[in-house]
MARKOLVEX-854072 format. One record per atom (N, C-alpha, C): x, y, z; residue in one letter. Coordinates in steps of 0.02 Angstrom, whole numbers, plus 32768, in hexadecimal, padded with zeros to 4 digits. Example, Ala and Ser with C-alpha at 12.3 -4.5 7.8 and 13.67 -1.06 7.14 Angstrom:
<pts>
82947EE48186a;82677F1F8186a;82947F5B8186a;82827F908162s;82AC7FCB8165s;82858002818As;
</pts>
This chain:
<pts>
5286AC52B903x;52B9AC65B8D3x;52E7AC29B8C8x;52F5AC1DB87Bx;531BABE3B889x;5366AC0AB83Dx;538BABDFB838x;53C9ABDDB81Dx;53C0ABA7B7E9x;53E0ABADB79Bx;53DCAB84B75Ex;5420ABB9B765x;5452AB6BB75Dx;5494AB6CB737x;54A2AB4BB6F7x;54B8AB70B6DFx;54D1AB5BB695x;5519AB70B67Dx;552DAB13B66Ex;5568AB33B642x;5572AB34B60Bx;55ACAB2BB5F4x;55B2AB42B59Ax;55C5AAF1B58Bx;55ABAAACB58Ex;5597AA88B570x;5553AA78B57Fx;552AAAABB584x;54F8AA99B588x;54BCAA76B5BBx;54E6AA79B5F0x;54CEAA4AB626x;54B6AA89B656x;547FAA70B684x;5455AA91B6BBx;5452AA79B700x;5456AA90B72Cx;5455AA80B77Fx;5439AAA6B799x;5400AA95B7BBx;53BBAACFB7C9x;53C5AABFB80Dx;53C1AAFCB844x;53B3AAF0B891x;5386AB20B89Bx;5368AB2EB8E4x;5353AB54B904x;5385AB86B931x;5372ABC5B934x;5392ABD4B954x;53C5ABE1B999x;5398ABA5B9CDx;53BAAB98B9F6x;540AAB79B9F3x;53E7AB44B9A6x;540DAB09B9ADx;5455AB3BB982x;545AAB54B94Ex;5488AB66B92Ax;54BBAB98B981x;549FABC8B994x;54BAABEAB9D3x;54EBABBCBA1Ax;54B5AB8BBA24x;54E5AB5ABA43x;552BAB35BA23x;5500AB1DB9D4x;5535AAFFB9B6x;558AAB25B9B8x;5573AB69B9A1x;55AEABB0B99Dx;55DAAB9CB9DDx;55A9AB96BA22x;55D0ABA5BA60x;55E9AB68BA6Dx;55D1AB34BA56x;5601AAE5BA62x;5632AAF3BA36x;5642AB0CBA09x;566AAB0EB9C8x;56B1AB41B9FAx;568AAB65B9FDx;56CFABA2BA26x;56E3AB64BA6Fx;569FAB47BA8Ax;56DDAB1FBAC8x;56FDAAE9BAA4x;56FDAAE3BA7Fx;572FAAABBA50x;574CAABFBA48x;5782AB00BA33x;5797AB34BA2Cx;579FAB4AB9FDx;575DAB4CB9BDx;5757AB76B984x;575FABC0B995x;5788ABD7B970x;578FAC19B961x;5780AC4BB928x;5740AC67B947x;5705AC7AB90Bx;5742ACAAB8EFx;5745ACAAB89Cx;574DACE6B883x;5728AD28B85Dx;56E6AD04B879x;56ABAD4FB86Fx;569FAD35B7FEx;5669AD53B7EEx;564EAD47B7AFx;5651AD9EB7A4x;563DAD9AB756x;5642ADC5B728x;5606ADFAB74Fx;55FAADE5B77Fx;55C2AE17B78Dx;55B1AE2AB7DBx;55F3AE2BB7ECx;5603AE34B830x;563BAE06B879x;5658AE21B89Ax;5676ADFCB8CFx;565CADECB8EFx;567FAD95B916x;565AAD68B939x;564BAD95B992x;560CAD8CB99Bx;55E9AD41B992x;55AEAD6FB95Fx;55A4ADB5B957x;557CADBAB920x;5569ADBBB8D8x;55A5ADADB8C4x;55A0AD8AB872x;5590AD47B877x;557CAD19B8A0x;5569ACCDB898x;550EACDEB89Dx;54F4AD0EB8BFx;54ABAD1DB8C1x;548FAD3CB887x;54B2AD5CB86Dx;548EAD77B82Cx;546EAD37B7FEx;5435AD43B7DAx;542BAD0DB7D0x;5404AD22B788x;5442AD4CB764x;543CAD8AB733x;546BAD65B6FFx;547AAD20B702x;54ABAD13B6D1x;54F8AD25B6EBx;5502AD25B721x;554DAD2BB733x;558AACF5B716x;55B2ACF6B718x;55DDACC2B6F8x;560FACA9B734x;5620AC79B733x;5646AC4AB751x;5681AC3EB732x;56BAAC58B725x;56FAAC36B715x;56F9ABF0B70Fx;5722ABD5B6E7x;573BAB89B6E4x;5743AB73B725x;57A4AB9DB753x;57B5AB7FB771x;5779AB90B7C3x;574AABC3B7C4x;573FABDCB804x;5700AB9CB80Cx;56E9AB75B7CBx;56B8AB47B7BDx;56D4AB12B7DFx;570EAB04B7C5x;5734AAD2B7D4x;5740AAC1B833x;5752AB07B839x;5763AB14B879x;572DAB08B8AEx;56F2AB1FB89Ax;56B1AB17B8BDx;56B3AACDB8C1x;56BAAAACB896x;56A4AA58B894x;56DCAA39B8B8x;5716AA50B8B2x;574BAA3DB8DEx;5728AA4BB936x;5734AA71B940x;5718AA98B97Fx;56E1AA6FB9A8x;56AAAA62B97Dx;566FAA35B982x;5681A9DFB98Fx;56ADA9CEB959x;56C1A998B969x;56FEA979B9A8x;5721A9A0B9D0x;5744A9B8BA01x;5713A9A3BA2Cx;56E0A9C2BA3Cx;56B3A9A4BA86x;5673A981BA78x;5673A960BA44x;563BA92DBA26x;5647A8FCBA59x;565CA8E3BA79x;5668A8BABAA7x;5660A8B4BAF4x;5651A905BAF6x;5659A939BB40x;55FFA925BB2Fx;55DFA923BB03x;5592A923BAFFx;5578A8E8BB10x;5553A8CABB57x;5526A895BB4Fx;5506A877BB07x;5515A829BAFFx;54F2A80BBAE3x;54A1A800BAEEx;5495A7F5BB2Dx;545DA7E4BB3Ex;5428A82ABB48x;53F7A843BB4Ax;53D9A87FBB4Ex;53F1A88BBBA6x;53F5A8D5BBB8x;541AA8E2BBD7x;53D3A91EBC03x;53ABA90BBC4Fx;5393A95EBC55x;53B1A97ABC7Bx;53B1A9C4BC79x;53E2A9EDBCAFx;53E8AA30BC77x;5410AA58BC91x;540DAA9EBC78x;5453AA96BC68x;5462AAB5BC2Bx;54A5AAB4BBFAx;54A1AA9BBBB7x;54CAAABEBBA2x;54E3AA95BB56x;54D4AA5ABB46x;550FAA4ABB6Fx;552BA9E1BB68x;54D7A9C7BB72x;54AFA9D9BB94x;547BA9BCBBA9x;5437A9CDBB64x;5448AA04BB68x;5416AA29BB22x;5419A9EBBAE7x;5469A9E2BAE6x;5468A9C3BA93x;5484A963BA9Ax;546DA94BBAE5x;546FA927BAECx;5448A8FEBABBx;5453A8ACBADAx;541FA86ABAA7x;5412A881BA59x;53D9A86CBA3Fx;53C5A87BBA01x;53CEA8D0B9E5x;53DFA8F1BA03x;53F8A944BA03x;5442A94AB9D6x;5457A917B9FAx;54A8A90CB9E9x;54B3A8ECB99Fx;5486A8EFB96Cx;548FA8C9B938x;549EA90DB912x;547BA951B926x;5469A98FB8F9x;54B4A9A1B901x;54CAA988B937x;5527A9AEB943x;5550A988B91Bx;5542A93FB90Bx;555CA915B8DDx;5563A939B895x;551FA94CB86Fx;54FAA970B836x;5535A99CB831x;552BA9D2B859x;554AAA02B859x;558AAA08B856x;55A8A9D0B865x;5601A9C0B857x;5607A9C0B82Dx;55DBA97FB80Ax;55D0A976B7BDx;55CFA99DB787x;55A9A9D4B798x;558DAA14B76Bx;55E9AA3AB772x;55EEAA5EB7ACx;5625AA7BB7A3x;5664AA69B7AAx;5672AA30B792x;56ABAA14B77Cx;56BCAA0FB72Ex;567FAA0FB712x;567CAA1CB6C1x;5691AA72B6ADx;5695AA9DB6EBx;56C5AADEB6B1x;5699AB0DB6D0x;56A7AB54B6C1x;5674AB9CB6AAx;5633AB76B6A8x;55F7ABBAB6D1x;55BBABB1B6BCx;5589ABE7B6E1x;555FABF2B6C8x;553DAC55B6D5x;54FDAC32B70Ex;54F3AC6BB73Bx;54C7AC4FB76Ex;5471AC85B760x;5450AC63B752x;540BAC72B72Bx;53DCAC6EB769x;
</pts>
């Protein structure tokens, strides 16, 4: 199962589902504070994958959140059990993406 985000300029950020679920939980230890989508409260309005919507600022917030412990993540590939380690080395570019994506505004999770 994977995740296609889209926002309203048009732009797409495709993960798998592991990766979007971790991303969520690095986002909250950054200390994003989900405010849930048009199609349920967090953490189950970010799984629907029914076209939910993302607010501007909760978009914003996620990428804030994310970018907060971008730094807490190994550069180098990382093995061991955890997060930080999951999205270590070349992993860590998709958390880059993903700043990228939701720093541009609103966008529905497909």
């Amino acid at each position: 199962m994977g995740y296609d985000l889209k926002n309203m300029h048009g732009d797409e950020f495709s993960c798998r589902n592991k990766f979007w679920v971790g991303a969520l939980w690095l986002a909250s230890e950054g200390g994003w504070k989900p405010e849930g989508t048009n199609l349920g409260k967090p953490p189950e309005g970010y799984v629907y994958n029914e076209g939910a919507l993302v607010s501007d600022e909760d978009a914003r917030g996620l990428a804030r959140g994310l970018k907060k412990i971008l730094d807490d993540i190994p550069n180098d590939e990382t093995k061991g059990v955890g997060l930080y380690a999951r999205f270590s080395g070349d992993r860590k570019v998709g958390l880059v993406n993903l700043i990228e994506f939701a720093r541009d505004g609103a966008f529905e999770i497909w």
